[in-house]
N, C-alpha and C positions, 0 to 999 in steps of 0.2 A: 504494500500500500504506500502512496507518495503522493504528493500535493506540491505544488510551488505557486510562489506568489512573487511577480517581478514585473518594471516599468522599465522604460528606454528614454535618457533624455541625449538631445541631440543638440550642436553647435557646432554652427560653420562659422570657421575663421577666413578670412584673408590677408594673405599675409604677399604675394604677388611679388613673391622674389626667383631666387635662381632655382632654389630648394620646391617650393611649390606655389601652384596659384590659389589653390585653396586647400583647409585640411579642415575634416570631417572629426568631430569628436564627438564617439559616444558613451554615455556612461549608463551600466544594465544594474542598478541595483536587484538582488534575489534573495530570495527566501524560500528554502528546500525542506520539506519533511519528508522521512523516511521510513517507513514502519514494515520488520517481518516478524512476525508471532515466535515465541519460543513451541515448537509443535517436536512433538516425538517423531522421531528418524531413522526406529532401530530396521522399519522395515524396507526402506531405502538401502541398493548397492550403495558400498564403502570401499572407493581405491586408497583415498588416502585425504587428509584432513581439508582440502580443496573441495572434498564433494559435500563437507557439513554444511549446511545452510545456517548462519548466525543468527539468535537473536536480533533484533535491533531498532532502537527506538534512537532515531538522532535529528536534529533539527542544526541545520547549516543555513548562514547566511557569507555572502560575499558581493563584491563590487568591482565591477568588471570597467576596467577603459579599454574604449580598440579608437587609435588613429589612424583615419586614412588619407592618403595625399593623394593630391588631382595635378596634374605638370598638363598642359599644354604648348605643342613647339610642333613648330613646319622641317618637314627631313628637307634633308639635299637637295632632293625633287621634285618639293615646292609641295609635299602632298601635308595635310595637318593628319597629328598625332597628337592623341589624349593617351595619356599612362595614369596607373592607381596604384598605387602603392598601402601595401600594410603596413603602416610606418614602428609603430609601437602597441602592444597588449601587454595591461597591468592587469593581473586578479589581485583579489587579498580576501582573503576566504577562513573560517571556523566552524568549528563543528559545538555542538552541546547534545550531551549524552544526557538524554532523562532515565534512561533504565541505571545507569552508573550514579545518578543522586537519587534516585527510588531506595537503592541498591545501600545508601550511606557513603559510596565510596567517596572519596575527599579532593577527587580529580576530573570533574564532569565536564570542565573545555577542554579538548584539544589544544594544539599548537595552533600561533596563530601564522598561517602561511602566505607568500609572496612567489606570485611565479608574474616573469617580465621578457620579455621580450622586445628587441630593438633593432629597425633594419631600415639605418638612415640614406641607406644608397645602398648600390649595386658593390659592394665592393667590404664594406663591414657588418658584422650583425654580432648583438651582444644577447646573451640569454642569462638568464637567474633564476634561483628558486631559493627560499631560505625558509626556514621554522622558525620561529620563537614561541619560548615554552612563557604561558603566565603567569606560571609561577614559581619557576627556578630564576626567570629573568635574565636569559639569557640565550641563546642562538644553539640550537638543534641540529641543525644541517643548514650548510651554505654550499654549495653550488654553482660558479662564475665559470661563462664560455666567451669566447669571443671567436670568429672568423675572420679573418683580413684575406681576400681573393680582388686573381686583377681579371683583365678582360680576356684572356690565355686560357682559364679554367686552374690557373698554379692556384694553392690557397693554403694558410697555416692556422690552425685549429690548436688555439691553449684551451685547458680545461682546469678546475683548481675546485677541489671537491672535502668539503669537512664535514665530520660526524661527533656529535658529543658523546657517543655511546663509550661504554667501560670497556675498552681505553678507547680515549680520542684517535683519531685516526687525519692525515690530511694526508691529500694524493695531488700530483701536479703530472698533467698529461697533456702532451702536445704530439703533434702532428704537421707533415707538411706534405703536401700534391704537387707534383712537378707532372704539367701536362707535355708529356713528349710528341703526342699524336693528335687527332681530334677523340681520337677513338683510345689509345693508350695513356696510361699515366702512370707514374711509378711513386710510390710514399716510403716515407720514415715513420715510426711511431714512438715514443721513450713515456711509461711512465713511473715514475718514481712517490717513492711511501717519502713522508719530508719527516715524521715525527724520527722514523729508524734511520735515517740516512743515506738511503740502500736504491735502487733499480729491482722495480719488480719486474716489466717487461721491456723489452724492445723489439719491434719488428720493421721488416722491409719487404718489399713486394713490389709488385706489379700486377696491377687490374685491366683487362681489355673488354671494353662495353659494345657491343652492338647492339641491333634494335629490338632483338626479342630474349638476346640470351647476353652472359656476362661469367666474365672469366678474371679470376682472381688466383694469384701464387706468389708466395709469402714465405719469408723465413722469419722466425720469431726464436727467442731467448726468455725462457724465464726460470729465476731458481736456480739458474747453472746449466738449465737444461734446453738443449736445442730441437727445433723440429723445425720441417720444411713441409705445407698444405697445399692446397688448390682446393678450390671451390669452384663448381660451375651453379651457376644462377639462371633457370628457366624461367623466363618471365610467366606470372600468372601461376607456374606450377610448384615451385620450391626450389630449394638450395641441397645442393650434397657435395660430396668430395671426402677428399683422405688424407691422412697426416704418416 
């Protein structure tokens, strides 16, 4: 059982510069409920804890931005072109458990969450997601990506990933694409544990895409230990291959 309750307010800016002629801002405030009965399940097949159906009483609200940019410009050829761009998506979203304060327990909000997204041109795009806890008061998981690509298809992919779990844990991973072909490109990958000081992977390869299928072969290092893959990718049907 689920119910939602949510409005859309909208504004259009103008701002009539190089960046856009106009940008659309919408704001989705929402409000979710959630309800499944605690009901007996012994006579339900059981592969494994995935197939239990949870209790759940939760009521979630959040607040959505999505910006979009409007560019109009005449090509080479005198013909006009409008583009639209996703420019930016902010959530910021919480849950509240009523069966967990029915229940007495002393921890009925969730974390409160942040996922963003940012894609100011054809060339960077930034992504986020972070937790905070309300009442440890402090950050949960953080999450920071960035892309830098040029007009070639090259492009370098940092990643930078923390967990407050017991033990804290941060990973920094990066990436780079070196397009050799339209169709060919060969990567690096490195990522490293920061709190141990260490390399957990690094791989190298080369991907060759065409238009229904996609071919990947890669050498990777982890642990000391080496291995050489392929993967072939049938569009529509699946991935397989061997190490």
């Amino acid at each position: 059982v689920g119910a939602q309750l949510s409005t859309k307010l909208i504004k259009i800016f103008n701002p009539d510069n190089e960046f856009a002629d106009k940008i659309r801002h919408e704001i989705i405030p929402k409000l979710e409920y959630a309800f499944i009965p605690n009901v007996i399940q012994d006579d339900l097949p059981f592969f494994d804890s995935l197939d239990k159906i949870a209790e759940q009483n939760l009521l979630t609200w959040s607040l959505t931005n999505n910006f979009t940019s409007k560019k109009s410009m005449i090509t080479p050829k005198g013909k006009d072109l409008t583009t639209y761009r996703d420019v930016a998506y902010i959530k910021l979203y919480q849950s509240y458990d009523i069966k967990k304060k029915r229940d007495d327990e002393s921890r009925p909000f969730s974390d409160i969450t942040l996922d963003m997204e940012l894609n100011p041109n054809d060339f960077i795009s930034l992504d986020l997601d972070l937790s905070w806890s309300p009442y440890d008061n402090h950050f949960k998981a953080l999450n920071i990506g960035n892309t830098l690509q040029d007009n070639r298809g090259d492009a370098l992919r940092t990643e930078y990933r923390y967990t407050s779990n017991v033990p804290e844990s941060e990973f920094l991973y990066s990436k780079i694409d070196v397009r050799l072909t339209d169709e060919l490109t060969s990567y690096y990958s490195i990522e490293k544990n920061l709190r141990e000081e260490k390399t957990v992977e690094t791989q190298a390869g080369l991907s060759l895409k065409k238009s229904c299928w996609a071919f990947n072969l890669y050498f990777s290092e982890s642990d000391g230990e080496q291995s050489i893959a392929f993967l072939i990718n049938l569009h529509g049907i699946g991935e397989f291959g061997t190490k």
